[in-house]
N, CA, C and O atoms as a GROMACS GRO file, in nm:
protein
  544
    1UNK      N    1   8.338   3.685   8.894
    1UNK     CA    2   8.324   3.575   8.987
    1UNK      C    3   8.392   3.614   9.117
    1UNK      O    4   8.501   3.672   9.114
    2UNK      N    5   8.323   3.580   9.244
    2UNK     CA    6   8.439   3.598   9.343
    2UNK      C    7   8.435   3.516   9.411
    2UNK      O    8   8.346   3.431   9.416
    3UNK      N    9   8.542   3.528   9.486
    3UNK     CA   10   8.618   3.455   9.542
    3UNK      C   11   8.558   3.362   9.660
    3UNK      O   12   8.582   3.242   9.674
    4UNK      N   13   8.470   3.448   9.748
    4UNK     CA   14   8.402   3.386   9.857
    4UNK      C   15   8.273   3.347   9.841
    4UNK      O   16   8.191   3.427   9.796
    5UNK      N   17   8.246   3.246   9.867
    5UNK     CA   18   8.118   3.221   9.840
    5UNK      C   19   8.039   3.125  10.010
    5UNK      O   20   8.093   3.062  10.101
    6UNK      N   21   7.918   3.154   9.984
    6UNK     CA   22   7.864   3.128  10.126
    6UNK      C   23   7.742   2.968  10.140
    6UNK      O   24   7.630   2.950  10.092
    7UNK      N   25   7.802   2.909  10.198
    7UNK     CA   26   7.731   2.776  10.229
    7UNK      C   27   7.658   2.748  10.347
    7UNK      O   28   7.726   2.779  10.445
    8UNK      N   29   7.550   2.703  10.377
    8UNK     CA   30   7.487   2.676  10.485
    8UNK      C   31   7.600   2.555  10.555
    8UNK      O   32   7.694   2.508  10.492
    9UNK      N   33   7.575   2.529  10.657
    9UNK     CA   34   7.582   2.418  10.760
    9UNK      C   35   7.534   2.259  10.670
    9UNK      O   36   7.589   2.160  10.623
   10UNK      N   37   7.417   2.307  10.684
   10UNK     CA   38   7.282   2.197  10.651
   10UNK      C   39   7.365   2.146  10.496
   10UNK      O   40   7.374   2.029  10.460
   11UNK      N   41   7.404   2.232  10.440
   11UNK     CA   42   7.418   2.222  10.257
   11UNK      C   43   7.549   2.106  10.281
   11UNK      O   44   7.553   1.991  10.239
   12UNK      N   45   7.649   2.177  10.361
   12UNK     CA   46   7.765   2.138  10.329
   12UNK      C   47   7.779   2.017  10.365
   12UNK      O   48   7.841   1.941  10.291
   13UNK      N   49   7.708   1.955  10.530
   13UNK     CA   50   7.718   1.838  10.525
   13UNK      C   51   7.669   1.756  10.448
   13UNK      O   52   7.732   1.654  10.420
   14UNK      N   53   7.552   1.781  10.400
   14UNK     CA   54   7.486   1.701  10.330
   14UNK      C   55   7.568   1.643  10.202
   14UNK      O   56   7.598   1.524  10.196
   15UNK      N   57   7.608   1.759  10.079
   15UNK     CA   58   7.677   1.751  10.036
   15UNK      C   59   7.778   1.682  10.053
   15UNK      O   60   7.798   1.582   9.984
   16UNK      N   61   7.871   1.726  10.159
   16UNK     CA   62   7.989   1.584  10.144
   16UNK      C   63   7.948   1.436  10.202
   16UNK      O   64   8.034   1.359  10.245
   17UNK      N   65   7.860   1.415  10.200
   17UNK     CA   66   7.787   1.277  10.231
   17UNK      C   67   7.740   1.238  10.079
   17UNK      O   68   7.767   1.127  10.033
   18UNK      N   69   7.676   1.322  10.013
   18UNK     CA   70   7.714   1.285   9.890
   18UNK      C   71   7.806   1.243   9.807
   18UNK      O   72   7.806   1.142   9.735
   19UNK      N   73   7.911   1.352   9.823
   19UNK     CA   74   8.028   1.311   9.716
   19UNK      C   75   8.137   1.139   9.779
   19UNK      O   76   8.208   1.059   9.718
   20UNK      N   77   8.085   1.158   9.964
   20UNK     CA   78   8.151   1.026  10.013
   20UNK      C   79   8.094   0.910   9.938
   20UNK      O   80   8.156   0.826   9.872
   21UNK      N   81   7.950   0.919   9.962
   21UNK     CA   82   7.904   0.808   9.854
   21UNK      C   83   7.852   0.773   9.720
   21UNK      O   84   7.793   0.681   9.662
   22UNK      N   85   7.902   0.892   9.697
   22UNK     CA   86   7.906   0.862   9.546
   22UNK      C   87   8.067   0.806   9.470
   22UNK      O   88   8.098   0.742   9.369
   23UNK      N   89   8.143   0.874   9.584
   23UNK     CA   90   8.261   0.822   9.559
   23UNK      C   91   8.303   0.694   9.611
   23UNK      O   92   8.408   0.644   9.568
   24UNK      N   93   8.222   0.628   9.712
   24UNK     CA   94   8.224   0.493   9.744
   24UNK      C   95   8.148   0.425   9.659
   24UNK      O   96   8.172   0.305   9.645
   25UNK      N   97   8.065   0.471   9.601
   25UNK     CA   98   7.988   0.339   9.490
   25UNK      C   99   8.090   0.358   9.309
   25UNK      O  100   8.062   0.347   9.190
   26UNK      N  101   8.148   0.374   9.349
   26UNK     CA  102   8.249   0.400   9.197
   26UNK      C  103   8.148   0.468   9.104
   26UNK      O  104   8.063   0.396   9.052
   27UNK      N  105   8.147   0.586   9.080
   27UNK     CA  106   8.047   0.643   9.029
   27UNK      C  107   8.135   0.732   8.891
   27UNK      O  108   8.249   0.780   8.892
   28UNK      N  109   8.045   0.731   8.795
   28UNK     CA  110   8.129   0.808   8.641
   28UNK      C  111   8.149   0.923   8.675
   28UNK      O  112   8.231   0.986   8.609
   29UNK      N  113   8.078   0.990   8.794
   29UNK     CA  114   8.079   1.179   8.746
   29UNK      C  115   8.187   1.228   8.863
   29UNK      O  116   8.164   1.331   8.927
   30UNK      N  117   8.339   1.125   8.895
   30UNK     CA  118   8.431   1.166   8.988
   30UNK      C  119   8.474   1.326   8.940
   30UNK      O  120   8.522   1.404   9.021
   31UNK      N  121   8.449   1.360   8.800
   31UNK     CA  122   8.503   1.519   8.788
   31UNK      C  123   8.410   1.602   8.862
   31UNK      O  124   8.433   1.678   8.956
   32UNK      N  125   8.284   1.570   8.792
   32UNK     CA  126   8.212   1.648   8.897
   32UNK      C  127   8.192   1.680   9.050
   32UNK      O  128   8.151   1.783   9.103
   33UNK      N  129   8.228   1.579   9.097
   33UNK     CA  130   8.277   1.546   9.235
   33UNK      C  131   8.313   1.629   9.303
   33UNK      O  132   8.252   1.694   9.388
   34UNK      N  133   8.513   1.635   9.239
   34UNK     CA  134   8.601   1.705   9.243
   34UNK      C  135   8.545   1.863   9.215
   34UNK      O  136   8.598   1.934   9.301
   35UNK      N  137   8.480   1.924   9.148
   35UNK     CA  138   8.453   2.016   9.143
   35UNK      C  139   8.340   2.068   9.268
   35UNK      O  140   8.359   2.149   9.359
   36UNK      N  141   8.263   2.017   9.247
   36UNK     CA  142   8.202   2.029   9.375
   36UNK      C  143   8.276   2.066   9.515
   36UNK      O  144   8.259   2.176   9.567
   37UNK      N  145   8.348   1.981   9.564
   37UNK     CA  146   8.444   1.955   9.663
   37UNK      C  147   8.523   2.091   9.662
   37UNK      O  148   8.525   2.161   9.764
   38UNK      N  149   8.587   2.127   9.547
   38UNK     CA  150   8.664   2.233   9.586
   38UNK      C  151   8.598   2.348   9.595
   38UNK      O  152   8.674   2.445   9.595
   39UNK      N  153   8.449   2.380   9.604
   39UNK     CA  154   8.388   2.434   9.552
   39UNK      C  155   8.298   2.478   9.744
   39UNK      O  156   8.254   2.582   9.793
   40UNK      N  157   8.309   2.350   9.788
   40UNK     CA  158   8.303   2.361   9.931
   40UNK      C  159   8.422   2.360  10.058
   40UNK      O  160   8.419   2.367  10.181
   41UNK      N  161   8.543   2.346   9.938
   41UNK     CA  162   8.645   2.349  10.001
   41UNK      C  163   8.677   2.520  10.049
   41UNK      O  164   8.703   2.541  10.168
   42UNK      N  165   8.674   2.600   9.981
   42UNK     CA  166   8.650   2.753   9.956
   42UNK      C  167   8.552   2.818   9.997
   42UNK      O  168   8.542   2.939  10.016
   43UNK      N  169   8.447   2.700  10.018
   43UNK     CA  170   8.295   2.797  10.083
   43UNK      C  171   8.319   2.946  10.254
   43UNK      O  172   8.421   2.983  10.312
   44UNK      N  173   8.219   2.971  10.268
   44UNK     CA  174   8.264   3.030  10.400
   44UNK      C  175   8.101   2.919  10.422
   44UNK      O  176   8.003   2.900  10.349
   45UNK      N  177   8.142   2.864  10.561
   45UNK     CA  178   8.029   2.759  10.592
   45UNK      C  179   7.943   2.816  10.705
   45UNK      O  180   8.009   2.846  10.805
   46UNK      N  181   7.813   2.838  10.714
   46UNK     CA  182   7.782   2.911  10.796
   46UNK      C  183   7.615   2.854  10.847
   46UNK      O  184   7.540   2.777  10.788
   47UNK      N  185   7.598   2.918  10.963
   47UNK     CA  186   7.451   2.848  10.988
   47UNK      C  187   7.330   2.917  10.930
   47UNK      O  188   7.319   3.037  10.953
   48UNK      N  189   7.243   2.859  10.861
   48UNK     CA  190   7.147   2.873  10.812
   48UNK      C  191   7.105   3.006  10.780
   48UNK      O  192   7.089   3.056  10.669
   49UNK      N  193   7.083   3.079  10.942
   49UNK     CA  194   7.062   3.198  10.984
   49UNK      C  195   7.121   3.341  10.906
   49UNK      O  196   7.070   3.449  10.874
   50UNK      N  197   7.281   3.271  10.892
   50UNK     CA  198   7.365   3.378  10.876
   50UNK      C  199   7.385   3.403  10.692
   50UNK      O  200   7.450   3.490  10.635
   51UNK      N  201   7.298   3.285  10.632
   51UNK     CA  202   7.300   3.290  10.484
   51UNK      C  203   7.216   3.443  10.438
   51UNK      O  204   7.100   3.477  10.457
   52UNK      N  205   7.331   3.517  10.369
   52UNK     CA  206   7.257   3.632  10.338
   52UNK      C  207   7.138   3.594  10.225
   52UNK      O  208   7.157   3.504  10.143
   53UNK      N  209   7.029   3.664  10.229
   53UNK     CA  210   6.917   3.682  10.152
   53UNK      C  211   6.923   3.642   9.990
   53UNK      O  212   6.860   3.571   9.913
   54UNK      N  213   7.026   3.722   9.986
   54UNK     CA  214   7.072   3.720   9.782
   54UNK      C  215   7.153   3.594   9.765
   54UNK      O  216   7.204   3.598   9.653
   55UNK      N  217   7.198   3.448   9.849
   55UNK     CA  218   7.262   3.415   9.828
   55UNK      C  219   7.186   3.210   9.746
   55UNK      O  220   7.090   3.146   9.789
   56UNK      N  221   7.264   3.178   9.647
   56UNK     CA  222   7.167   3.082   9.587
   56UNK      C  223   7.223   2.952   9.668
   56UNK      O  224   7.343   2.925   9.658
   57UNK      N  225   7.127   2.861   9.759
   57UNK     CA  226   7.106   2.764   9.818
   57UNK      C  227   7.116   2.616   9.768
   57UNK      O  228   7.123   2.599   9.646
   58UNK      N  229   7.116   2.544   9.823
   58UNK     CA  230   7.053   2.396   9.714
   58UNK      C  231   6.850   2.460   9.794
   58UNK      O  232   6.798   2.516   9.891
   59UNK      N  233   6.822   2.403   9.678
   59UNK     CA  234   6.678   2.429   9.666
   59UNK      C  235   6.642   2.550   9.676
   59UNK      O  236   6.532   2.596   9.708
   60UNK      N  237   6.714   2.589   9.654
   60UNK     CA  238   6.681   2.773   9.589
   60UNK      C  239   6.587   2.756   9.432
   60UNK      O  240   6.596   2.661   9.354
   61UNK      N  241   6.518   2.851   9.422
   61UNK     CA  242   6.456   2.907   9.272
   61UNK      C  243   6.564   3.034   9.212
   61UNK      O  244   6.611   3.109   9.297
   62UNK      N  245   6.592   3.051   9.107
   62UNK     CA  246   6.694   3.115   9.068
   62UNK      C  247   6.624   3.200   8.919
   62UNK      O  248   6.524   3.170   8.853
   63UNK      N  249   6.680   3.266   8.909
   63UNK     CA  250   6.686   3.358   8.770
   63UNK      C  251   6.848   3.392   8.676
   63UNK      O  252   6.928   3.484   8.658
   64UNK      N  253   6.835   3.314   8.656
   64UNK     CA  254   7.012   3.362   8.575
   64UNK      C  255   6.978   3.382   8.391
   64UNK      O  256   6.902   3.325   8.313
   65UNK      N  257   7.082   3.496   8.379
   65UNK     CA  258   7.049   3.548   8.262
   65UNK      C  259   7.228   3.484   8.199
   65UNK      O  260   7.339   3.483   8.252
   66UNK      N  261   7.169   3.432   8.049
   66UNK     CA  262   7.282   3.355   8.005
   66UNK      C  263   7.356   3.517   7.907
   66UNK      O  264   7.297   3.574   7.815
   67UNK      N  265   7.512   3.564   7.975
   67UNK     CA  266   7.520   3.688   7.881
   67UNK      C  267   7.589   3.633   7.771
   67UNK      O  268   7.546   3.710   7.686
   68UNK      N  269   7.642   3.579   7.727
   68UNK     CA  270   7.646   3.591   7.539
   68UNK      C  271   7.541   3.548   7.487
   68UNK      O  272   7.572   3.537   7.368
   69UNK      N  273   7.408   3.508   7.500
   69UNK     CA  274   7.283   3.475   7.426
   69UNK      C  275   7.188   3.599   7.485
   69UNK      O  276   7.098   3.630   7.407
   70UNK      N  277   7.192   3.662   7.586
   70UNK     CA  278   7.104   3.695   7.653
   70UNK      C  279   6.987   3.613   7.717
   70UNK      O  280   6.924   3.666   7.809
   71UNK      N  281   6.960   3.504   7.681
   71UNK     CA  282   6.872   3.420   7.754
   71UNK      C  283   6.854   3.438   7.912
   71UNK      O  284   6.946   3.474   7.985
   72UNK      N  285   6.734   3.411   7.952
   72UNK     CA  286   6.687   3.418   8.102
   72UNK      C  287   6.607   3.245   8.105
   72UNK      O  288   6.520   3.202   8.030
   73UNK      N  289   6.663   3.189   8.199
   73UNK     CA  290   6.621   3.088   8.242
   73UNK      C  291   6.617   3.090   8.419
   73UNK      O  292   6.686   3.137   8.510
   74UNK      N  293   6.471   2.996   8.405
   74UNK     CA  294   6.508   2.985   8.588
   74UNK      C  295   6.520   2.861   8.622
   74UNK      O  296   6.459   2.774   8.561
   75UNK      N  297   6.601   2.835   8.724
   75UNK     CA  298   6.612   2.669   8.794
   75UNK      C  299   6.620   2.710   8.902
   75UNK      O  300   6.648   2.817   8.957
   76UNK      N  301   6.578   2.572   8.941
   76UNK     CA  302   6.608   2.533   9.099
   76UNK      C  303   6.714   2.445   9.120
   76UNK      O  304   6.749   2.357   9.041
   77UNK      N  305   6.744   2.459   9.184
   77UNK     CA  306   6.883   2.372   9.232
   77UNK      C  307   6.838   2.298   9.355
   77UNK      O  308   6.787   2.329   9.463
   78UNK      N  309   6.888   2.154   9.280
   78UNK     CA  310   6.826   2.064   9.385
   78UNK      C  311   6.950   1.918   9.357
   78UNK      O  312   7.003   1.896   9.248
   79UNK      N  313   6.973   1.836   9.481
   79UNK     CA  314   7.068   1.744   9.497
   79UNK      C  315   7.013   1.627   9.371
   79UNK      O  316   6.916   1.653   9.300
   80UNK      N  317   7.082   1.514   9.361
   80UNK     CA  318   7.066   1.426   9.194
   80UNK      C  319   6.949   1.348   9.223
   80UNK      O  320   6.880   1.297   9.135
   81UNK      N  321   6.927   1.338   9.344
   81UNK     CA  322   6.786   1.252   9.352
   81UNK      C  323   6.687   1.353   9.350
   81UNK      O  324   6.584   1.293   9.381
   82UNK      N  325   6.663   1.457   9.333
   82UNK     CA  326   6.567   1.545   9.349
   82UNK      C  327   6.580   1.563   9.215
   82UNK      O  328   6.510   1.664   9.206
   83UNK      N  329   6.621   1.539   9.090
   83UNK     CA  330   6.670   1.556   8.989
   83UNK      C  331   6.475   1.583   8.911
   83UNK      O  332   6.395   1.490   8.917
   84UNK      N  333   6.441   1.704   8.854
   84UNK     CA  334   6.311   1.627   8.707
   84UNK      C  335   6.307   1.711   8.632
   84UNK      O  336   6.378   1.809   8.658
   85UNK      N  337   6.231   1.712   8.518
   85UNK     CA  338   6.284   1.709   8.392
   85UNK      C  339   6.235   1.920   8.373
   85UNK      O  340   6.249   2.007   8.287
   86UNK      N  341   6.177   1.910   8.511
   86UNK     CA  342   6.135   2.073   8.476
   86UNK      C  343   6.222   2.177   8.454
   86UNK      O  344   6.278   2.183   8.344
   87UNK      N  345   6.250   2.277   8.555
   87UNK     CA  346   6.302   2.368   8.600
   87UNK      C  347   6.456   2.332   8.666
   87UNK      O  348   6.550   2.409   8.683
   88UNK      N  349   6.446   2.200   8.694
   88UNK     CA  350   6.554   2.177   8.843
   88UNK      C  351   6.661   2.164   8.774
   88UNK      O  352   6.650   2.145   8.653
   89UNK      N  353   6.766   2.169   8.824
   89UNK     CA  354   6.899   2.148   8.803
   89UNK      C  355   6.993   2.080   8.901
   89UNK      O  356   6.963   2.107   9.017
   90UNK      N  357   7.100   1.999   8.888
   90UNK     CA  358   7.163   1.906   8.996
   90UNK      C  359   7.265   1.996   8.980
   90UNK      O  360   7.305   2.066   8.887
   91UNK      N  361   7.306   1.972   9.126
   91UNK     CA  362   7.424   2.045   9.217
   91UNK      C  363   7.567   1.996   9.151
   91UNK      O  364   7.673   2.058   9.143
   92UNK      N  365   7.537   1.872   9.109
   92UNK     CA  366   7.650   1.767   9.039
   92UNK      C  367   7.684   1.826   8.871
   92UNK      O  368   7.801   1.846   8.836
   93UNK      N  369   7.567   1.851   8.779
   93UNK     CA  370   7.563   1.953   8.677
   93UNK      C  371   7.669   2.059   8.700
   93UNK      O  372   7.666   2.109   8.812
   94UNK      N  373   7.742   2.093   8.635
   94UNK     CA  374   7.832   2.210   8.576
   94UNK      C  375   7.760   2.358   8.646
   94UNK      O  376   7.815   2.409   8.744
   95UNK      N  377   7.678   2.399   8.608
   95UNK     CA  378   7.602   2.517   8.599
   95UNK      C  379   7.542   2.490   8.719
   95UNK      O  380   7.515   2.593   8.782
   96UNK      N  381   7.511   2.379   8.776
   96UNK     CA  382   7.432   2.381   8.961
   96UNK      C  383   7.549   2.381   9.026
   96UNK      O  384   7.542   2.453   9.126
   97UNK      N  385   7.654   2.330   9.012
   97UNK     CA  386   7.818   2.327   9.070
   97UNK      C  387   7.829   2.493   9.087
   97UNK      O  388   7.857   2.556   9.189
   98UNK      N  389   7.796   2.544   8.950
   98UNK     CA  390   7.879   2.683   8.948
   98UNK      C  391   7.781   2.785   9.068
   98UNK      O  392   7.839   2.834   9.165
   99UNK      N  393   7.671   2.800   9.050
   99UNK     CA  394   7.570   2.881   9.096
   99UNK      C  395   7.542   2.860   9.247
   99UNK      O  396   7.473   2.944   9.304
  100UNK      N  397   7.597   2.744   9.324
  100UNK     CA  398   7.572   2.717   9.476
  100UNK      C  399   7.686   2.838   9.568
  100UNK      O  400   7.808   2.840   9.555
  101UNK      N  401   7.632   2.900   9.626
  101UNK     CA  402   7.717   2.959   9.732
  101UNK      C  403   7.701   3.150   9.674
  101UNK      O  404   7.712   3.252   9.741
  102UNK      N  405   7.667   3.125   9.500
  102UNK     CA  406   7.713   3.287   9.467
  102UNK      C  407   7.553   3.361   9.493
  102UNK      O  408   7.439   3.328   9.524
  103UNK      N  409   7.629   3.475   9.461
  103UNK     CA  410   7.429   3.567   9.526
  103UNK      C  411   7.409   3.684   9.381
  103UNK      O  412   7.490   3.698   9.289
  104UNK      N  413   7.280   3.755   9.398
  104UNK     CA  414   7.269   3.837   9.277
  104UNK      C  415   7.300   3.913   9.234
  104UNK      O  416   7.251   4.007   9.297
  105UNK      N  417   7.372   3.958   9.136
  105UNK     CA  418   7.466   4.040   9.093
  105UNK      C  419   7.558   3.985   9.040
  105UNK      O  420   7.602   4.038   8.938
  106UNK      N  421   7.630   3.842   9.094
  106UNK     CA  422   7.714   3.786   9.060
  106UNK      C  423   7.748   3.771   8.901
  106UNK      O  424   7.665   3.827   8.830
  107UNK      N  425   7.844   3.714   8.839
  107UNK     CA  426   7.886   3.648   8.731
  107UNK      C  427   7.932   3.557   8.691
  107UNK      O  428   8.029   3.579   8.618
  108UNK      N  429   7.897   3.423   8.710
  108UNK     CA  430   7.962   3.305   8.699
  108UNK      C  431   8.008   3.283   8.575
  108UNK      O  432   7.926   3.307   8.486
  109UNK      N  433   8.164   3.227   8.525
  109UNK     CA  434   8.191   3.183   8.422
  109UNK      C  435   8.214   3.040   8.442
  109UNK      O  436   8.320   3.042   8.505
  110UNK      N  437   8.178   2.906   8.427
  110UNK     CA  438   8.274   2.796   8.426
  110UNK      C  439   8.218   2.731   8.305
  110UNK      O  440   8.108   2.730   8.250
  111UNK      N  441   8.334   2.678   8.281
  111UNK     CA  442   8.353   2.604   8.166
  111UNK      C  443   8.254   2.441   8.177
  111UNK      O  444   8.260   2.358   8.268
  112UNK      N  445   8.176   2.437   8.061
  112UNK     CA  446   8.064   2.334   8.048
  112UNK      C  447   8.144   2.239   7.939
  112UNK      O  448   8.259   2.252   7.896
  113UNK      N  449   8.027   2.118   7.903
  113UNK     CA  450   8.100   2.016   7.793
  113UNK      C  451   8.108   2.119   7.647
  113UNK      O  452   8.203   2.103   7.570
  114UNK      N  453   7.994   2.230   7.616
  114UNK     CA  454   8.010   2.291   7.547
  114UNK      C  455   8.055   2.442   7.527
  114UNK      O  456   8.004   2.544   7.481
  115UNK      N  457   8.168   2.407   7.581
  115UNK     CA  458   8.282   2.574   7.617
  115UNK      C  459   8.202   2.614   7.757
  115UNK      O  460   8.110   2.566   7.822
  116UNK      N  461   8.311   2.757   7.771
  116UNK     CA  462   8.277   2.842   7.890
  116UNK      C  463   8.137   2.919   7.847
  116UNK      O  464   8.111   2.981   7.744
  117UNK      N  465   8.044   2.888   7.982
  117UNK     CA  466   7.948   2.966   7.998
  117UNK      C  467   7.927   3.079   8.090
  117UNK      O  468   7.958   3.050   8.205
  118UNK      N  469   7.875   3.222   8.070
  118UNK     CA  470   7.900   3.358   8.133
  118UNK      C  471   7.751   3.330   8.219
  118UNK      O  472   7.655   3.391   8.171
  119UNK      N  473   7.738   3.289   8.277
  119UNK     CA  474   7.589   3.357   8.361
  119UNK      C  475   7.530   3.495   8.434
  119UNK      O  476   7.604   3.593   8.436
  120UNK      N  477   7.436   3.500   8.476
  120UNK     CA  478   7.484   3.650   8.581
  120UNK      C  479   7.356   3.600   8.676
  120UNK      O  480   7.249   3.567   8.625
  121UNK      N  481   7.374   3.599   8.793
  121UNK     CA  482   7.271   3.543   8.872
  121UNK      C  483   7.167   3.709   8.890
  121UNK      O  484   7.212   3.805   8.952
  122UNK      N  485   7.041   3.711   8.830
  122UNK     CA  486   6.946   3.751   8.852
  122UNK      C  487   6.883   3.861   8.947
  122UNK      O  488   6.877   3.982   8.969
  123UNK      N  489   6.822   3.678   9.005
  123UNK     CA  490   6.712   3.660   9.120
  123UNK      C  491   6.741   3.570   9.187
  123UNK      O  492   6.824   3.492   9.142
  124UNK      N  493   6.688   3.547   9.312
  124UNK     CA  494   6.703   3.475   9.438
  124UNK      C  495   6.528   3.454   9.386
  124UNK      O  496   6.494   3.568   9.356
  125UNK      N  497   6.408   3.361   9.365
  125UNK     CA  498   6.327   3.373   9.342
  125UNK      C  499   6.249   3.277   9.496
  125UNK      O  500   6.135   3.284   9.543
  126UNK      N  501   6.335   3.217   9.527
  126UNK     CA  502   6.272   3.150   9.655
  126UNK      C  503   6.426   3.044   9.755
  126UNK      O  504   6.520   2.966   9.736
  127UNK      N  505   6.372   3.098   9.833
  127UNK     CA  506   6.568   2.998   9.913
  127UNK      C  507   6.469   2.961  10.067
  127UNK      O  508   6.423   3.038  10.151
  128UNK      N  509   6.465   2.816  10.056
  128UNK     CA  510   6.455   2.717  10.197
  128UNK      C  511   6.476   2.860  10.353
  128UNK      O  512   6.403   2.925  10.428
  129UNK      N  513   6.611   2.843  10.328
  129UNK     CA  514   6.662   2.943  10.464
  129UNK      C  515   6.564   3.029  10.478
  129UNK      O  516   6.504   3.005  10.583
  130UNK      N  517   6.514   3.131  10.413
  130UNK     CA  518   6.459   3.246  10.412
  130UNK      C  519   6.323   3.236  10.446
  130UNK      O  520   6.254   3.310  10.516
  131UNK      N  521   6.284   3.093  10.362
  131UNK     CA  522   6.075   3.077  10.442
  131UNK      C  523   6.080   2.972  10.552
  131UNK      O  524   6.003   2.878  10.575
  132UNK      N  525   6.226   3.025  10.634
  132UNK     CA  526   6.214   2.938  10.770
  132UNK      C  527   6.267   2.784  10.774
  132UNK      O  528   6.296   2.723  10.877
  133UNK      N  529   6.278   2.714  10.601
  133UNK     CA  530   6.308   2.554  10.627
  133UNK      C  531   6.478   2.541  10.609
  133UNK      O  532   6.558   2.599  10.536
  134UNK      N  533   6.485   2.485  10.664
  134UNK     CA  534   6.650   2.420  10.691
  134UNK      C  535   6.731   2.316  10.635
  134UNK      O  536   6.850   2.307  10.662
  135UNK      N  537   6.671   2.238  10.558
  135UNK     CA  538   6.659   2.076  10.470
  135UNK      C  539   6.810   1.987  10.569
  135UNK      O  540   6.890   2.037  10.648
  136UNK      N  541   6.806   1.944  10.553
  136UNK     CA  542   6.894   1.879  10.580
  136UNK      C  543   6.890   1.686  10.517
  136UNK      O  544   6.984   1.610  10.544
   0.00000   0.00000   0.00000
């Protein structure tokens, strides 16, 4: 895992407009929150432009290979209202928490409701920044 990890502009505000109101409507998932938060607290925050290629976005397509099962799954990472039952994964989720900011090659470990999970990010299979869109 390392240490720096890279956030758009667009992501980060958005994001903490989230966790403001989610934390203003008294909401159950304050851990997740908190994780999140520190998670952009540490980011390097940067404009759109400057997001390197390999790096996983909100609304990124992803490839992560699970290493103690070997499993390969892909998601997208997308904010809780974008939430469906396919591929996607929420940013608020454990494993969308862990995977925002890192790029391929990486190794994410964080700990889920069911123990620590090892990931290894893949693929970059599609990222907003890169086909020009900006989300905000």
């Amino acid at each position: 895992m390392r240490d720096r990890i890279y956030i758009s502009y667009n992501d980060s505000e958005r994001l903490r407009r989230l966790i403001a109101g989610r934390r203003g409507a008294n909401s159950a998932d304050h851990k997740s929150l908190d994780l999140l938060e520190q998670e952009l607290d540490r980011a390097e925050i940067v404009g759109p432009e400057a997001i390197p290629r390999d790096v996983v976005t909100m609304n990124s397509e992803v490839r992560l290979q699970d290493l103690d099962s070997g499993a390969i799954q892909r998601y997208k990472l997308v904010f809780p209202n974008q939430f469906r039952w396919d591929n996607s994964i929420s940013v608020l989720a454990p494993i969308g928490t862990a995977m925002l900011g890192y790029r391929v090659g990486d190794v994410i470990e964080w700990r889920v409701p069911k123990g620590l999970r090892r990931l290894k990010i893949l693929e970059v299979l599609y990222k907003p920044e890169a086909a020009g869109v900006s989300g905000g």
